[in-house]
N, C-alpha and C positions, 0 to 999 in steps of 0.2 A: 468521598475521594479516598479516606485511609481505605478502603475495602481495594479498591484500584492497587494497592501499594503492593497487597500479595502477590498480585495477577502480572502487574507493570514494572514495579521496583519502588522504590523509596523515594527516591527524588524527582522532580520534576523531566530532570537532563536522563536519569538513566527510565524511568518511562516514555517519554519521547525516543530516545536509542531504541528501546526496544520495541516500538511499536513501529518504526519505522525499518527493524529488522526483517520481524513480521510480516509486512507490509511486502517486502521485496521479493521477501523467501516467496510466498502467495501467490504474487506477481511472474515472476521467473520463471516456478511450478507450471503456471497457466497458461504462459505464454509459449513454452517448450512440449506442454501436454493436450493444450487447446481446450480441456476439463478436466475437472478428479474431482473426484466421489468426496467427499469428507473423509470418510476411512481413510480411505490410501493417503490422502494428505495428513492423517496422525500418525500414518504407517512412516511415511518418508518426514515426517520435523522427526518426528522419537524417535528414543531409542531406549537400552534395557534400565536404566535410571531415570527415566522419565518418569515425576513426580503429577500426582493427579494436579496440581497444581497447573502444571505445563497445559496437558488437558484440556480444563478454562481457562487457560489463558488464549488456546487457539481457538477454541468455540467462542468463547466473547472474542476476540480477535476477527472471524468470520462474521458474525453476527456484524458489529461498528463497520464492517469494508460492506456489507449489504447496503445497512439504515445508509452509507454516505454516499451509495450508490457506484461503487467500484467495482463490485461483484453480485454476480446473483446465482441465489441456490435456487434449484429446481428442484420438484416433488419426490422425484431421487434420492436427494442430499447428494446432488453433482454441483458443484460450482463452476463458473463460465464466470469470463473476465466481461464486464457490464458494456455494450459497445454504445457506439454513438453513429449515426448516419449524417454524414457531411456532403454538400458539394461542393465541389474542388471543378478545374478546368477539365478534366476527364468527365464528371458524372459524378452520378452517387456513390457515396464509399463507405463504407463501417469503417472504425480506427477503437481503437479501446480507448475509455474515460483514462486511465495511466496516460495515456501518449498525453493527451490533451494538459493532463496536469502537469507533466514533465515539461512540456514548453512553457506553461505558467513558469515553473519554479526557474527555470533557466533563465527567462525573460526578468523574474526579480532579481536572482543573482545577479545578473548583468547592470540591472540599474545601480544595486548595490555596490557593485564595483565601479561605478561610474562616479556616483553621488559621493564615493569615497576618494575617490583620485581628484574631483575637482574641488574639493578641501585641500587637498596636497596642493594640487595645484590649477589655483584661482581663474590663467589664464587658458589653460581648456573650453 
């Protein structure tokens, strides 16, 4: 995990921060471009001080959003946001694994804030 520290940061909060900077930059990119090459995605995070450092950190960056299944590189080195095939009242649909998570994480928040206001208040 020190080897991480280069790549992520030093502490727990600011690797989490920036992984999940990362994460969004990726996402945004993908979902504005529908794909990008790897290149052009080092072309648009860099810039004239970007340290090889930065580098791998967005190759291993690429790499972790594969293995977790968010994105996939193709023989190219094009990334495509990882889709998922649902049906919904219409039919079958693709939606991206992103969407899918974002309602996870919305759905804890929300219990979060719930679980937390009925400590404040009991008769809720």
């Amino acid at each position: 995990m020190k080897d991480m520290a280069i790549l992520w940061g030093e502490t727990p909060e600011s690797r989490e921060a920036a992984r999940r900077s990362f994460e969004t930059t990726v996402e945004n990119l993908l979902i504005q471009n529908g794909s990008l090459y790897i290149k052009d995605l080092l072309k648009r995070i860099g810039h004239e001080t970007t340290l090889i450092t930065d580098y791998q950190r967005i190759l291993f960056g690429i790499k972790e959003l594969v293995n977790e299944g968010k994105i996939i590189v193709d023989e190219n080195n094009k990334i495509h946001l990882a889709m998922l095939t649902i049906f919904d009242e219409v039919g079958f649909k693709e939606i991206p694994i992103w969407e899918i998570l974002h309602k996870e994480e919305d759905v804890l928040e929300k219990k979060e804030i719930i679980r937390k206001y009925s400590k404040i208040n009991p008769f809720a």
